[in-house]
N, C-alpha and C positions, 0 to 999 in steps of 0.2 A: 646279760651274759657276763660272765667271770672275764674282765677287762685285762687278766695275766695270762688268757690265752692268743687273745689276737693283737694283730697289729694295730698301729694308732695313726690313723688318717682323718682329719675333720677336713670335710670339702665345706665351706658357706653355701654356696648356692643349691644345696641339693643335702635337706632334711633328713632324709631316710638313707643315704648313703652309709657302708661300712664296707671293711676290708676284712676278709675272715685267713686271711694270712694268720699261722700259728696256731690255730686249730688243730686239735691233735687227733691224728689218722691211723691206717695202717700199719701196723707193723711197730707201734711207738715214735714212726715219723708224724710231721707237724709240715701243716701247708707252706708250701714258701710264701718270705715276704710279700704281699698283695697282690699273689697269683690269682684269685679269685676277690674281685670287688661287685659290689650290686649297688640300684640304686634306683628314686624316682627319675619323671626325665628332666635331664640335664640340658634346659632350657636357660635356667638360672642360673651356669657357673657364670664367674667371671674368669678373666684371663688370666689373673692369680690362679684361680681353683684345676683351669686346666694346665699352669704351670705347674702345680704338686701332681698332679694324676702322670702329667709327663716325666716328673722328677722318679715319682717312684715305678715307673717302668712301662708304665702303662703302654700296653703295644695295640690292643683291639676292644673295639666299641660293640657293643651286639646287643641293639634294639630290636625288640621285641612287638614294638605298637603297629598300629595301623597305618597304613600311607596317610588316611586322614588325620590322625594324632602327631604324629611327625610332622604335616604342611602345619599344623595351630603352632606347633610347641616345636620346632626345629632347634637337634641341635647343636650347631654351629660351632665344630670343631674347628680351632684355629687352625691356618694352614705351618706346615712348618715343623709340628710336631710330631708326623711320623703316625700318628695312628688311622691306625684304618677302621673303618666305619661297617657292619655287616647287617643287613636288613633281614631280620626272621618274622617278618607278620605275621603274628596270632590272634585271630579274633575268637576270640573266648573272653571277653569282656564286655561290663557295661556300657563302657566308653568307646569298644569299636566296633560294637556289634548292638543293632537295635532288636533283634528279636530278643534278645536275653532280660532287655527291660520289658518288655511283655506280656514275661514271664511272671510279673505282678497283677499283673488284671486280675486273675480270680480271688487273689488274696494280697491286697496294697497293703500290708502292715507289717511290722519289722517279724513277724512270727513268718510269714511268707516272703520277706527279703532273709534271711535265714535259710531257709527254702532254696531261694534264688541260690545262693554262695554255694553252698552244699551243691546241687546240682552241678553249679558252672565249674566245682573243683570234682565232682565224677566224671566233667566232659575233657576236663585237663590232660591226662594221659595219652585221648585221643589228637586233641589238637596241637602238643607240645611234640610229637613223635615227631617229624622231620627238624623241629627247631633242635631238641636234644640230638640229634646225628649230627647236623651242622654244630653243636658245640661241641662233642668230642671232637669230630675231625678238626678244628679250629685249633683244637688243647694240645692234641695229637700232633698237630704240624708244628709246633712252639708260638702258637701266638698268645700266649700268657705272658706277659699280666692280661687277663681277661675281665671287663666289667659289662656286667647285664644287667638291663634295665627296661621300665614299661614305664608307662604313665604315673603310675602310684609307686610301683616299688614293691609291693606286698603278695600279689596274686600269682601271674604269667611269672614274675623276676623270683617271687618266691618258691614255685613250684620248680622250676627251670635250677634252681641254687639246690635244694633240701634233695632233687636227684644226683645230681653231682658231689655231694659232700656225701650222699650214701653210696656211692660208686667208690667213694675215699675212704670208706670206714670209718667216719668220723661217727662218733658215738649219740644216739637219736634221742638220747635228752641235750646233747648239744645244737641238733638239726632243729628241734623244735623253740628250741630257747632264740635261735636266731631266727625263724620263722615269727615266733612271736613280739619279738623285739621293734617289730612294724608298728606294734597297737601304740608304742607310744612317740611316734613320728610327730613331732611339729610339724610339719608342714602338710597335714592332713585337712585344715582348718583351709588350706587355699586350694582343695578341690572340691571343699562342699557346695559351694554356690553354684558352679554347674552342676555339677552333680544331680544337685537339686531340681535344676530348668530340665535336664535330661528326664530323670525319674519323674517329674511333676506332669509328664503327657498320661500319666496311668495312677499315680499314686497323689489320692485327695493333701490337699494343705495340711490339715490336720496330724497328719500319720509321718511327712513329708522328712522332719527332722529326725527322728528314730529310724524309720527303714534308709536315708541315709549313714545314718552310726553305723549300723547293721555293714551295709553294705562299706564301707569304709574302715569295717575291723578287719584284725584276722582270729579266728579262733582255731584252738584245737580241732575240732568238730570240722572245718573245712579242711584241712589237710588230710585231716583223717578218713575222710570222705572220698579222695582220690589216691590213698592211698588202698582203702579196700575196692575201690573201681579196679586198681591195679591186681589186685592179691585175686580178684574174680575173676579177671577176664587170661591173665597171664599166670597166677599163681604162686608172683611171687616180684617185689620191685626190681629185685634181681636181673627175671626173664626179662619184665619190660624192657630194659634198660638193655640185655641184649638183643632182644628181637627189633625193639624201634628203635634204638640210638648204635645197633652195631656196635654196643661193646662189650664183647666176648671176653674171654680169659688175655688172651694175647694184648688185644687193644686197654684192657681195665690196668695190665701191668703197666703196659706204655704209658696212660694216664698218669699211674699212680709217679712212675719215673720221675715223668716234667714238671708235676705240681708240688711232691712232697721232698721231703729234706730229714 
């Protein structure tokens, strides 16, 4: 993405991190300073990383994983700093939900982990519905700077961002550019080896390194994918966004108030 839009935050411990501050929205406004940050989880900051997150404002943490992905990977805000931590479980993943990997049994090959992704981003809309309420109302109340994050960073944290930045009118080669912006994460390479023991109860040795790719990209084709779940079942990301996240005209303006500039 165009590095003259957004703001400039490198965390060390957390690869897939960015701040989409300065993004331009609404009305010719541009998101505030790192009102909206995303990220993998933030296992691996160090006490520096969470002294910048602190420095530049950061007020609310809003994890998305699973209690089990949290007790592995905890993470371990320091005390002192004022942010508050908001727990929204979504299992709509690999990694926190085992029937999704099982979903390989009739086809273990990256053509059927394709398959897999696709699927799990038509199931997205349905399982992110109470997590997106709880983040407008969180946005709503002033707890922005707000940073959301899962285990990888790309999926749950991707779909949860690319709604919110369409509730901002931020423009949807720009939603997708930072959607895409995941495929080239460094730190993708230190989720494969579970990954792998995960996916390996269903999917042969052979196939094991490619339907991990698969499942560790992000493509057009998956967001798009939950995007027409959206356009079928609501008619439009619009409705979704007010039917399951309660934000209506009144609350979309309120939104827009507290994050853009």
């Amino acid at each position: 993405m165009n590095e003259a839009f957004r703001d400039s935050l490198t965390i060390a411990g957390a690869s897939n991190f960015r701040s989409l501050g300065g993004l331009p929205a609404a009305g010719g406004r541009r998101i505030r300073p790192h009102a909206l940050m995303r990220a993998e989880r933030l296992s691996g900051l160090s006490a520096e990383d969470w002294g910048q997150l602190a420095a530049a404002g950061l007020v609310t943490v809003c994890d998305l994983r699973s209690e089990t992905e949290r007790a592995e990977h905890p993470n371990a805000i320091p005390e002192g700093l004022g942010i508050r931590e908001v727990h929204c479980e979504v299992l709509n993943d690999v990694r926190s939900d085992m029937s999704i990997v099982r979903l390989l049994v009739d086809d273990p090959t990256p053509r059927g982990a394709e398959r897999l992704m696709i699927k799990l981003y038509r199931r997205l809309p349905g399982h992110m519905a109470a997590t997106m309420r709880t983040l407008v109302e969180l946005l709503i109340d002033d707890r922005a700077p707000l940073l959301i994050h899962c285990s990888a960073g790309k999926d749950r944290t991707g779909f949860a961002i690319a709604m919110l930045l369409r509730s901002l009118e931020v423009p949807d080669e720009l939603i997708v550019e930072d959607y895409l912006e995941s495929r080239a994460w460094p730190g993708r390479e230190g989720h494969r080896a579970s990954l792998s023991r995960r996916l390996g109860i269903v999917v042969p040795e052979s196939n094991i390194h490619d339907v991990v790719s698969t499942v560790l990209d992000v493509r057009e084709a998956y967001l798009a994918a939950a995007l027409e779940a959206m356009a079928q079942e609501y008619g439009s990301v619009e409705r979704y966004l007010e039917s399951e996240a309660g934000l209506d005209a009144a609350k979309r303006e309120s939104l827009r108030a507290r994050l853009l500039a």
